[in-house]
C-alpha positions as CSV (number, residue, x, y, z in Angstrom):
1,X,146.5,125.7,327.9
2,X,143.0,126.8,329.9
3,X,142.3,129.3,326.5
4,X,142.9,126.2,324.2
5,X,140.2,123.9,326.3
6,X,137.9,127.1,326.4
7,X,137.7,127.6,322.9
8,X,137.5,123.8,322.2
9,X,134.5,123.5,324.7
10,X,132.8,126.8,322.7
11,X,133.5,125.7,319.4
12,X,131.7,122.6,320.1
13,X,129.1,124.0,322.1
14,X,128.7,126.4,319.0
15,X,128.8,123.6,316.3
16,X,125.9,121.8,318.5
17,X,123.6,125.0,319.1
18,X,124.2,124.8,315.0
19,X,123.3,121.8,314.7
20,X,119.9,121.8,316.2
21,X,119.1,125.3,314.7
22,X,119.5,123.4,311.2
23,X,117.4,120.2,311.9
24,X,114.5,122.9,313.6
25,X,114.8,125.0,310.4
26,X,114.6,121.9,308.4
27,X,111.7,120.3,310.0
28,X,110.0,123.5,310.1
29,X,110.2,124.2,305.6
30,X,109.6,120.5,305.4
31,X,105.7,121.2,307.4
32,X,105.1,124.7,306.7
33,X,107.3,125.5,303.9
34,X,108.7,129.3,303.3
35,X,106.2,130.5,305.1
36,X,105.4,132.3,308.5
37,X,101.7,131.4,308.5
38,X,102.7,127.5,308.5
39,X,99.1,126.8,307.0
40,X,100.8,123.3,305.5
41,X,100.8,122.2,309.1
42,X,97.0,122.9,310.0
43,X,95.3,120.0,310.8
44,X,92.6,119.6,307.6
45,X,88.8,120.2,309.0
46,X,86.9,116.8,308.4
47,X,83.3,117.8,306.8
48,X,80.6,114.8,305.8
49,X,79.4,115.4,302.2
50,X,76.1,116.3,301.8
51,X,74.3,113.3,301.1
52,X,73.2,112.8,297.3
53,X,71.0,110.3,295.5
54,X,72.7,108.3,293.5
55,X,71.0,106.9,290.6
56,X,69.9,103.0,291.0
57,X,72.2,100.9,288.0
58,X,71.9,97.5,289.7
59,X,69.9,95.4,286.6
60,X,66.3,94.0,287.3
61,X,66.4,90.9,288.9
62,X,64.9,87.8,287.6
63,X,61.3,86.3,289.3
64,X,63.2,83.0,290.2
65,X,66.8,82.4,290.0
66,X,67.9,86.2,290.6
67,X,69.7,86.5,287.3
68,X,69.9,89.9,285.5
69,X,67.1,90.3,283.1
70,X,68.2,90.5,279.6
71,X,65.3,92.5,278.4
72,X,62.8,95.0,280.1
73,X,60.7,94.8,278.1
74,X,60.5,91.1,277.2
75,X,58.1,88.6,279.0
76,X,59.4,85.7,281.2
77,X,58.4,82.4,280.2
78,X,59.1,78.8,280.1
79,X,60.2,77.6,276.5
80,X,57.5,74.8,276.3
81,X,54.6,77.1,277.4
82,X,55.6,79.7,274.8
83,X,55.5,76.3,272.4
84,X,52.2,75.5,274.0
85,X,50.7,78.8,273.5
86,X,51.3,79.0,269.9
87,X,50.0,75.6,269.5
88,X,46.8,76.1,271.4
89,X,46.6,79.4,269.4
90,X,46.6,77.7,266.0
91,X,50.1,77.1,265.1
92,X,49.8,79.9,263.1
93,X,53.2,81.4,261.1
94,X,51.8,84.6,261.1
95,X,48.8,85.3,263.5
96,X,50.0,86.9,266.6
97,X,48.9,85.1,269.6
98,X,48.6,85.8,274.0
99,X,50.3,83.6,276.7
100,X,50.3,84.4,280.4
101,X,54.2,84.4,281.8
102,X,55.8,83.6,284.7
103,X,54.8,86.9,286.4
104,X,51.4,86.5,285.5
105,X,51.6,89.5,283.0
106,X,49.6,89.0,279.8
107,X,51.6,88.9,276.3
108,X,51.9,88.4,272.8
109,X,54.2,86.6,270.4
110,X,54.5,85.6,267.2
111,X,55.8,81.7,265.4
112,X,59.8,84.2,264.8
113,X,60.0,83.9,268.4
114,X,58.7,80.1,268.8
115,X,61.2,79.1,265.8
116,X,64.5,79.6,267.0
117,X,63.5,76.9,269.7
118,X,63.6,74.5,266.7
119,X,66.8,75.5,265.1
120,X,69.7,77.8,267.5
121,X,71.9,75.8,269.1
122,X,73.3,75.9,273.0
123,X,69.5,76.9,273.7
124,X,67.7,74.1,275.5
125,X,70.8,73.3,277.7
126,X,74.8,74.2,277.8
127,X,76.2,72.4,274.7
128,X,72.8,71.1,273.5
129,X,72.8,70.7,269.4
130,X,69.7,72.3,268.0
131,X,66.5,70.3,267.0
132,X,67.2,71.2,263.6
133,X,70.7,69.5,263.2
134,X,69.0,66.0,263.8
135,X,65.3,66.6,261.9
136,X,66.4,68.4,259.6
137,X,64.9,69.0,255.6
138,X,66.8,65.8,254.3
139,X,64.0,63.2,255.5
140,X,66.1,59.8,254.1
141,X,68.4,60.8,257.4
142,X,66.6,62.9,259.9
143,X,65.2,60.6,262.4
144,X,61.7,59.7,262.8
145,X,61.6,62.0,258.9
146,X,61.1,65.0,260.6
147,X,62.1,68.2,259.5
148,X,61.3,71.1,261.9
149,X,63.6,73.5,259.6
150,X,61.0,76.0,258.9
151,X,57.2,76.3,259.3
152,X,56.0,74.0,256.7
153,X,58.2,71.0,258.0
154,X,57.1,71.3,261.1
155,X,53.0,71.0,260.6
156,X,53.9,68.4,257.8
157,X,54.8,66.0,260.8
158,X,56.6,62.6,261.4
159,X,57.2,59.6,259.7
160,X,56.9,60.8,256.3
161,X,56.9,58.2,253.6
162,X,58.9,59.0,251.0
163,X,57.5,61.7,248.8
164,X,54.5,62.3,251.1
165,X,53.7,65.8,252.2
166,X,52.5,64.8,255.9
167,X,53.0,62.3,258.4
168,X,51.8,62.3,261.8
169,X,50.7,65.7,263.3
170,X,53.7,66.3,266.0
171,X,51.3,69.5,267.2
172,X,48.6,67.1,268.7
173,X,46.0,68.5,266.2
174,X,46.6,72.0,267.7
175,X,45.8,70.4,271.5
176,X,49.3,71.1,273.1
177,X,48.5,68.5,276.0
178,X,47.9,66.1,273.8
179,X,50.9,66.7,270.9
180,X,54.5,64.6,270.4
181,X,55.8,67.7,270.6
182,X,55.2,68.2,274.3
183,X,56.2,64.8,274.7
184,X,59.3,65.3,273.6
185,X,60.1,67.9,275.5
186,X,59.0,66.7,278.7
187,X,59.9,63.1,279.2
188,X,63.9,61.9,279.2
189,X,64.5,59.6,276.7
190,X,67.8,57.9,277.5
191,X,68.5,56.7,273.7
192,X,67.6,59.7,272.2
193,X,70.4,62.2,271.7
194,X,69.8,66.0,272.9
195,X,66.6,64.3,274.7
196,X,68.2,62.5,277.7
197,X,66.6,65.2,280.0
198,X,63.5,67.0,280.7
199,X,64.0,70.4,278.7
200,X,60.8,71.9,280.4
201,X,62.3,74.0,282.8
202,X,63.8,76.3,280.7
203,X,63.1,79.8,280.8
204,X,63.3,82.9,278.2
205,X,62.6,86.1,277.7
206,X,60.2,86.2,275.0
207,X,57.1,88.2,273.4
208,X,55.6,91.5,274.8
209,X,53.4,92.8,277.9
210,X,49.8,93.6,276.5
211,X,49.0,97.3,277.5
212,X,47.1,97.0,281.1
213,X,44.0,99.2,280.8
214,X,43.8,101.4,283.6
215,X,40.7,101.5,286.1
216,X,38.4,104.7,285.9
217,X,38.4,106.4,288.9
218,X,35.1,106.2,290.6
């Protein structure tokens, strides 16, 4: 009866030292795999990079409201002082003429920049209709008969009579302080669709930086 407790207390004391070898061996290949060297387990070495320059992609910020500039290269300028340049300039559809933007750098347009302030849409303000879908070539319906769909509509003017080739000069006699134009532009006028507000605050990225000559060493 003692041999049979004996070898029951063994066996289990056997089946226990078992037991624990198998969970050791088993933890042990789980961190260091089939391996002696157990180089899974070695506790990685944390290093700082070496620091490297990273090249700057953030876009160049605008001189006012901190938007991303849409072109480089372009100037910055109020709509109605891009207007008023090529006005004071001549009003010419050709001639190239200088404005100074809202940086204070020097440029240069030409009228295929001015125009699409007369006829694109969504331009002077979200959801505004352009000039051109009012005062527009059909004179017996645009208001005040003024057609500002190309060049030779707008010098021809207001309030054309029928048949008439001008009106009244809308360009102030090429004095932009002094033109309808400008008026328009910068007084609100309630009853007037897409002129209930002042437009003049709108800024665009327009014409080119003259080259800046540099100064001779002395």
């Amino acid at each position: 009866m003692k041999d049979d407790v004996r070898t029951y207390i063994y066996g289990a004391i056997g089946v226990f030292l078992i037991g624990v070898l198998a969970w050791v061996g088993l933890v042990y290949v789980n961190a260091c795999g089939f391996t002696l060297s157990c180089n899974r387990g070695t506790i990685p070495v944390a290093r700082t990079p070496i620091p490297t320059l990273i090249p700057a992609t953030l876009p160049a910020m605008l001189p006012e409201d901190g938007m991303a500039a849409a072109d480089a290269d372009a100037c910055y300028v109020a709509a109605a002082d891009l207007m008023g340049a090529w006005v004071d300039a001549g009003a010419s559809d050709t001639e190239v003429f200088q404005f100074t933007d809202a940086t204070g750098r020097e440029c240069e347009s030409t009228f295929e920049e001015v125009k699409p302030l007369f006829v694109e849409a969504n331009l002077w303000y979200s959801g505004s209709l352009s000039c051109v879908s009012c005062h527009s070539v059909n004179l017996t319906v645009s208001p005040a008969q003024l057609d500002v769909s190309s060049y030779e509509g707008i010098l021809a003017g207001s309030r054309r009579a029928e048949g008439a080739a001008t009106g009244t000069d809308i360009l102030g006699g090429g004095n932009w302080n002094s033109s309808l134009l400008k008026e328009f532009i910068f007084e609100a006028k309630a009853d007037v669709p897409g002129h209930t507000e002042d437009l003049s605050d709108l800024m665009i990225f327009a014409g080119t930086p003259l080259p800046v000559e540099a100064t001779p060493t002395p």
